[in-house]
Structure formats: C-alpha cells, structure tokens
C-alpha positions as CSV (number, residue, x, y, z in Angstrom):
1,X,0.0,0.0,0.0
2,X,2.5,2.3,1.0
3,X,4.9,1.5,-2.3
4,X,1.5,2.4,-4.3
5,X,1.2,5.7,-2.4
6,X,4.6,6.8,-2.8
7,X,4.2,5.6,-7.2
8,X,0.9,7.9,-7.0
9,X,3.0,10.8,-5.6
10,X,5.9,10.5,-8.2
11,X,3.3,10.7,-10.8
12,X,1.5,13.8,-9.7
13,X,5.2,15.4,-9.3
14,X,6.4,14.7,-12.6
15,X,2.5,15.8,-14.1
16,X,3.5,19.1,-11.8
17,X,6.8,19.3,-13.3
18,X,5.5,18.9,-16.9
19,X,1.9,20.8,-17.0
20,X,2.4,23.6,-13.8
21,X,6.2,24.8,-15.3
22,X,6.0,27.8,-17.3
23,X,7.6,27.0,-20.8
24,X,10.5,28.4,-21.9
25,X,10.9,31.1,-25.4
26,X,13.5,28.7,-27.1
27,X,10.8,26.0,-26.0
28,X,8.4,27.1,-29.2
29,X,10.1,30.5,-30.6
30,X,12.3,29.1,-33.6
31,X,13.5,32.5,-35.1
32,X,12.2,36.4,-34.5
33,X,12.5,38.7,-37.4
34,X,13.5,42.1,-37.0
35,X,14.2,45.3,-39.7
36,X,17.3,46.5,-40.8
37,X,16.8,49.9,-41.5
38,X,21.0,51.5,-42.0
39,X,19.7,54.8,-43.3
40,X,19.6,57.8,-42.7
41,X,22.4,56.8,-40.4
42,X,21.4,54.2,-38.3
43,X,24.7,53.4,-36.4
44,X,23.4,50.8,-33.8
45,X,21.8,48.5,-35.9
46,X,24.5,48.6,-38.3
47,X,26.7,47.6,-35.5
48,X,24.3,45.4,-33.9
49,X,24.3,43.5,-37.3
50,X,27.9,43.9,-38.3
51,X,28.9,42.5,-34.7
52,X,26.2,39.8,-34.7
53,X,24.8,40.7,-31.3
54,X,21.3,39.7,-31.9
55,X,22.6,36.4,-33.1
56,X,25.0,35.9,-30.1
57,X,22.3,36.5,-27.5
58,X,19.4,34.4,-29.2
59,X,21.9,31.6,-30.1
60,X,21.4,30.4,-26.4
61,X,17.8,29.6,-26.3
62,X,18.4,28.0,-30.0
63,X,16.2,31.1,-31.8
64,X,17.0,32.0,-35.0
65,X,17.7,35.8,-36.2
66,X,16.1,36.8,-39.8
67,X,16.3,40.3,-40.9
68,X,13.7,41.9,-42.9
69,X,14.9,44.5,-45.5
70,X,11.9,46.8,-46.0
71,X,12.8,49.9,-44.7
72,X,9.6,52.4,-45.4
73,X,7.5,52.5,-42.2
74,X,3.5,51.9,-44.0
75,X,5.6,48.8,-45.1
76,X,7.3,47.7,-42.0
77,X,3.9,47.9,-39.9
78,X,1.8,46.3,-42.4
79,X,4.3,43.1,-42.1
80,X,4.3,43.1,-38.3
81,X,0.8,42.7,-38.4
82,X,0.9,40.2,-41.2
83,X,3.1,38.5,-38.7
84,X,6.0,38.6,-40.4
85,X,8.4,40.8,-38.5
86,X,8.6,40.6,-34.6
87,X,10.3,44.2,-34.2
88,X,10.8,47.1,-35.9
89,X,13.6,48.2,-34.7
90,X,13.9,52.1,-36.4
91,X,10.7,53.5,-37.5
92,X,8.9,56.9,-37.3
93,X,6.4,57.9,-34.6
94,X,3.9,58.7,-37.6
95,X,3.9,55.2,-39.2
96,X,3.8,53.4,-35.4
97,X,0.7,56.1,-34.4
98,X,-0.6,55.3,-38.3
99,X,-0.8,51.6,-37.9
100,X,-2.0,51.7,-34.0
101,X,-4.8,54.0,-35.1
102,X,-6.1,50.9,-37.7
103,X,-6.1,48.4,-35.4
104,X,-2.5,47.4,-35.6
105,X,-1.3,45.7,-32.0
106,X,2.1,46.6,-31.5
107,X,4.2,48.6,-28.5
108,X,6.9,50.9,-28.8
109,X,9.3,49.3,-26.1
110,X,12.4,51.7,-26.7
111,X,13.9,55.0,-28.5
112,X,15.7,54.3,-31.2
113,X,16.8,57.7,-31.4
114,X,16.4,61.3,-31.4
115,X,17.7,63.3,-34.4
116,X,15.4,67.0,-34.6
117,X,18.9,68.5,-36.4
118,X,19.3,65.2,-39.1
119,X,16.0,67.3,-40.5
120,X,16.0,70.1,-42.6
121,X,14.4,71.9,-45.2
122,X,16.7,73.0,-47.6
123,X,16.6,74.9,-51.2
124,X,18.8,76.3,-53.8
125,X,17.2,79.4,-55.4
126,X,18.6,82.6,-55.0
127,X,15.2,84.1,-54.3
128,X,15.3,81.6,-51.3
129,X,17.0,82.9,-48.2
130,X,14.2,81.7,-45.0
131,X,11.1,80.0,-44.6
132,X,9.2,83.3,-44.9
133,X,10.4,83.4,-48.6
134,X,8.2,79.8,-49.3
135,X,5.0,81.1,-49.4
136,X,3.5,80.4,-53.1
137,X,7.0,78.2,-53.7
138,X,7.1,74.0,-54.3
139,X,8.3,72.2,-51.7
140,X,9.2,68.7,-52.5
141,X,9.3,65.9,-49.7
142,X,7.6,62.5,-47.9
143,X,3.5,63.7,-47.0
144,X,2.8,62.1,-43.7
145,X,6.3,62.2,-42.5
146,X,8.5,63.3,-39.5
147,X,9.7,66.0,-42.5
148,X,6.5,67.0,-43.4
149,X,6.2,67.8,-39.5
150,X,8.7,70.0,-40.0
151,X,7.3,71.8,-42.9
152,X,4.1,73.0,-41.1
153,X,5.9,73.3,-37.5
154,X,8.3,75.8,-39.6
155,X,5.6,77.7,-41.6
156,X,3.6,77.9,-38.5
157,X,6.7,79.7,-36.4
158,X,7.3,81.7,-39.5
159,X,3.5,82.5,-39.1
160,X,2.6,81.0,-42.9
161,X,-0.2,78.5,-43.3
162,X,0.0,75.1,-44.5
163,X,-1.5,76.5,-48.0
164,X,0.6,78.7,-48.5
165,X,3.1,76.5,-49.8
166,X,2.6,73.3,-52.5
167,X,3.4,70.4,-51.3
168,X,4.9,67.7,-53.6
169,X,4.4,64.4,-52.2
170,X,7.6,62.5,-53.1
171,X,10.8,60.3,-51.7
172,X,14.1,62.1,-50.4
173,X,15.9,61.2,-53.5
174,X,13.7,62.3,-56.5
175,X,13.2,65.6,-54.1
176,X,16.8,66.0,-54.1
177,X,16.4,65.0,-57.7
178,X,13.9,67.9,-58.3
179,X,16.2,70.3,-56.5
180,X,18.9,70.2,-58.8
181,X,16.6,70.0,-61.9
182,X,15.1,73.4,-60.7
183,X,11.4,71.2,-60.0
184,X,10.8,72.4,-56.8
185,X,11.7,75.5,-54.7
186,X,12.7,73.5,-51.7
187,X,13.4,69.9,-50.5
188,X,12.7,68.1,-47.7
189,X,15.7,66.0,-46.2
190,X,17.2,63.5,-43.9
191,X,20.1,62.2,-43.0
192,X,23.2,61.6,-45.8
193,X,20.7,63.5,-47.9
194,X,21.1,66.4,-46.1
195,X,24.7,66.0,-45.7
196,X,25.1,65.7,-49.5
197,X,22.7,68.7,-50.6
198,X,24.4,70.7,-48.8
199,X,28.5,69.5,-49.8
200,X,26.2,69.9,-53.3
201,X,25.5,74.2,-52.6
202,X,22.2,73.7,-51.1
203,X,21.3,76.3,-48.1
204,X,19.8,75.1,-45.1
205,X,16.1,77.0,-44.6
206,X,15.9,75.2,-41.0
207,X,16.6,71.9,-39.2
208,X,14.2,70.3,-36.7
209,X,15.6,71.6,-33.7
210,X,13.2,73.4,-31.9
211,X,10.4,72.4,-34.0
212,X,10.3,68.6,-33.6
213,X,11.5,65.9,-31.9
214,X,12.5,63.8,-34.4
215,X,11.8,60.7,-32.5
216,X,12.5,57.7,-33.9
217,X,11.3,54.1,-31.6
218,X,11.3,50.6,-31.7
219,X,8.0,48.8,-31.7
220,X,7.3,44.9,-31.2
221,X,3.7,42.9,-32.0
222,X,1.6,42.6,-29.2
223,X,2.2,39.0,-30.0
224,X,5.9,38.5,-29.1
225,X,5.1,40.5,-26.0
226,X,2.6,38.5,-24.8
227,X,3.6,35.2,-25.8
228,X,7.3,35.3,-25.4
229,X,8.3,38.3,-22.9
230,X,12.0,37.1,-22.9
231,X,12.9,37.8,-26.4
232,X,11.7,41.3,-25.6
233,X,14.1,41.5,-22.6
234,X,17.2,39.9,-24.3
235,X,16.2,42.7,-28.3
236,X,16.4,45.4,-24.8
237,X,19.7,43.6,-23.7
238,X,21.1,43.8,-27.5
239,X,20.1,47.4,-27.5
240,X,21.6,48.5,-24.4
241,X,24.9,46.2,-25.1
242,X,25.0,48.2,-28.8
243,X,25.1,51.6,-27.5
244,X,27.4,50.5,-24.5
245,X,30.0,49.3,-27.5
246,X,29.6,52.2,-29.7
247,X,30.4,54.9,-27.1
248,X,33.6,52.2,-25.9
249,X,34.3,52.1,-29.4
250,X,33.5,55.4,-31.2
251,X,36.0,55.2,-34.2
252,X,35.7,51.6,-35.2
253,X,31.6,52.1,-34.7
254,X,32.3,55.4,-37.8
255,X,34.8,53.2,-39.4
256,X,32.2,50.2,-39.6
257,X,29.4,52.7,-40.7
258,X,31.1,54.4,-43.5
259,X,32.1,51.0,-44.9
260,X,28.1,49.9,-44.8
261,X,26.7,53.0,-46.1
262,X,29.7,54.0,-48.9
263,X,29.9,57.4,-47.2
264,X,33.4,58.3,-45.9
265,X,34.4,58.4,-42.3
266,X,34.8,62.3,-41.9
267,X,30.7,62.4,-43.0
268,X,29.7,59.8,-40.8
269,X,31.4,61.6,-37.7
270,X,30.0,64.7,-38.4
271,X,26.5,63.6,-38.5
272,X,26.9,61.1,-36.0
273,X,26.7,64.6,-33.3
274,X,23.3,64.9,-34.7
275,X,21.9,62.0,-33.1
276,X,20.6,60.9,-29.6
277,X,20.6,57.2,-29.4
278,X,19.9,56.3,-26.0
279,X,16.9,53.9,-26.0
280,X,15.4,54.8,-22.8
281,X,12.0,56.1,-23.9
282,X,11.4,59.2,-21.8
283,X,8.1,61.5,-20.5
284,X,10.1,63.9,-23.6
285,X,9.6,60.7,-26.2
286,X,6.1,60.3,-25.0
287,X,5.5,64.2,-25.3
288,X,7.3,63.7,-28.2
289,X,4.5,60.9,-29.8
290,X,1.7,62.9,-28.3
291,X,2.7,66.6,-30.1
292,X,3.1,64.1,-33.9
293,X,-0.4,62.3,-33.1
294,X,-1.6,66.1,-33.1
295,X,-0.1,66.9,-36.2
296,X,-1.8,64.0,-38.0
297,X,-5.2,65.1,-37.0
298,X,-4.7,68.6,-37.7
299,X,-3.6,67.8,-41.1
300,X,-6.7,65.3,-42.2
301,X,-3.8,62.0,-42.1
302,X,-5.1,60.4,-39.1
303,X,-9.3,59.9,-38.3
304,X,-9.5,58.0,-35.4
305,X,-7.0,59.2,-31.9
306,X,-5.6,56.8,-30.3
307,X,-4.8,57.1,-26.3
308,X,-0.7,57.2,-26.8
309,X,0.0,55.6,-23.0
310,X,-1.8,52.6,-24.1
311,X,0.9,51.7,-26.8
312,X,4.2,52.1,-24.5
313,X,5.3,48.9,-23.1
314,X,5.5,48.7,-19.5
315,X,8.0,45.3,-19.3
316,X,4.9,43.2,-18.5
C-alpha cells in the first residue's frame, strides 16, 4: 500500500513538473525577425548586425535571427501585423501612431533615437534665403512624415499657413532630384541626404531643432510580447549592449558605418553629433508621440485618436 502511495505521488510530481512549469521562449520560438533599416544613419543597428549581437544573444535559447529589409515604415507595420516581422527596430512615430490607429497591436518598447537636427528643409534658389520666402513656392518631400512635420511646425513659427506652400508628395531622392533639376523650390531631407545637398551648394532653410522631436522608436507585435516576454528582454539587452560598444568604441563604430553605407568616415562623424541614441523612452519621447499624433489630425492624415499611453510597453 504504501509503495502504491509513494508511485501515485511521483506521478502527480512529474505531471507538476511537466503541465504547472511555465515554458520556456526557445521552447516554441524558432527564429524572430526584426528590420534592418541602416539609413539615414542608423549606427546601432548597423553595428548590432555587423557584430552579430542579436545572433549571439538568441543563439542560447536556439532562436533563429532573420532580418527583414523593407525599410519604409507603411511597409514595416503592415508586415508586423501580417506576422511577419517581430520588431521594428527604427521606425517613425507617424507610421507606429498610423498603424495603432487601424487596429495594428504593436508597442513601442524603446527609443531608437532622437535626431530633430538630421531634418532640414533645404533649397537652392537665390530668391530663397528663409522660410518666410516659401509662401507660393514647391516644396518637395515625404507627405505624412517626420519632415513634413517640420514643414508645417516651420511655416507655423514663420506665421505662414499650410497653404501657402505646395506640397509635392515624393521620396528624399527624387526631391533631391527635383532640386537640382530646378522642379521644386525646396526639399525636404534627412540624414546623408542632407549632408550631400548641402556639400552639393544647397542652403539650409531650417533643421528640426526646436520644432520637432524627431523621434525615432522601436516597436514589437503585441504577440511577441505577450507570448514570449523574454525575447523582448534579451532585443532590450542587444540594445543597451549596442550603445554601450559604440560609445567604448567610437572610431571603429564610424569606421564600420562608413564602410556599410559607402559614405566616408569624416561624413559619418559629423552627423553622428546629430543624433541621440539612447533607447530609454522618456516622458520627452512620449510628449514627443503625443505633439506628432496632433499633427496627423490637424492635417486630415489620421481619423481616429488613439490614447498614446496605451501603446508604451511597460515590461509586463
């Protein structure tokens, strides 16, 4: 009897074991997918990728690291919520708000950076010399962008109205493009773009700073939150462990960059002082998301307003 008793309570142990134990990510997570987005000059993920951080650190649960290469953020979020991509780890506040707003689940978990002077408005005319001098001018850029923020946070300081200027809806190069061909009165540019235009002649009208924040994030599905918190905490661990190794390493990280994005080293460390990378998001990023929601409404791109707090992760 008592043998029979003590086979009973090894059974309902190992049942314990088995059925009451909390699984495990590398139990049923195979692989995560996350963007590479290297422009405008995305130093962290370059490294990240270059050094193979995110493969190191998922290596020991026996996950898999893809990388996805679409790089326009309408794009990005429509493949998260296709399931496809896990995190997007560099898009704009706009496309994150965008996607949330149409039922999208995802969480911005992180900054990716913070870049208001990487923005600017720039033009080549002679009859050109501030904002004020745009009214009844083209202006040549990305509608529903972090630049076209700018444009109306600019005219608004420089008390002109939205109308007052035309707005050609088109991508950073063909407005660079349009620049030079004497298309448009003024461009609207990011990044090595900017850089080039204005190595190319181009006058700067204004950056973001002071206007926007220029916020860039990292967002994850709602999914891979929910379902496998610890792949969140070791992308945060990758993050972190990037930014730790580019400030230790500042020349190698320029060297590294320069080689990936074909610009030379003296380029990359200039506008490498234009950004803020530190991914802790802050009350100013949130500030940040709630002042770009604003600008969506007040500009007929976004219907329905979405409550901001409600798509911040909280680590739970």
């Amino acid at each position: 009897m008592l043998k029979r008793l003590l086979c009973i309570m090894l059974v309902l142990n190992l049942v314990f074991v088995f059925v009451g134990c909390k699984k495990n990510d590398g139990d049923n997570l195979d692989k995560v997918t996350l963007t590479y987005v290297k422009a405008p000059l995305n130093v962290p993920s370059i490294i990240q990728r270059n050094k193979g951080l995110f493969d190191s650190e998922f290596k020991s649960d026996n996950i898999a690291v893809e990388y996805s290469t679409l790089t326009a953020g309408p794009k990005q979020t429509e493949a998260l919520a296709a399931g496809e991509i896990d995190f997007l780890n560099a898009v704009g506040g706009t496309s994150v708000i965008l996607a949330a707003a149409n039922g999208v689940n995802l969480k911005v978990i992180s900054t990716f950076s913070r870049c208001p002077k990487a923005f600017m408005i720039v033009s080549k005319s002679n009859q050109i010399a501030s904002i004020k001098d745009l009214k009844g001018k083209k202006v040549g850029g990305p509608k529903g962008t972090i630049l076209h923020q700018l444009l109306i946070s600019a005219l608004d300081k420089n008390d002109l109205a939205k109308n007052d200027v035309k707005l050609m809806s088109m991508g950073i190069p063909e407005a660079m493009s349009a620049l030079e061909n004497g298309e448009i009165d003024a461009a609207l540019v990011a990044g090595p773009a900017a850089y080039n235009s204005i190595k190319s002649g181009a006058k700067v009208l204004t950056t973001g700073e002071g206007l926007i924040d220029a916020t860039i994030v990292v967002a994850a599905s709602d999914k891979i939150i929910k379902e496998h918190p610890n792949a969140v905490k070791k992308f945060l661990k990758v993050q972190n462990d990037s930014i730790k190794w580019i400030l230790e390493n500042k020349e190698e990280a320029i060297k590294i960059t320069a080689k990936e994005t074909g610009l030379n080293k003296s380029a990359v460390k200039e506008m490498y002082d234009w950004y803020d990378f530190n991914p802790t998001f802050s009350t100013a990023d949130k500030e940040g998301l709630v002042s770009t929601q604003q600008f969506l409404l007040d500009n007929g791109l976004l219907d329905n307003k979405i409550d901001i707090e409600k798509i911040i992760y909280n680590g739970k």
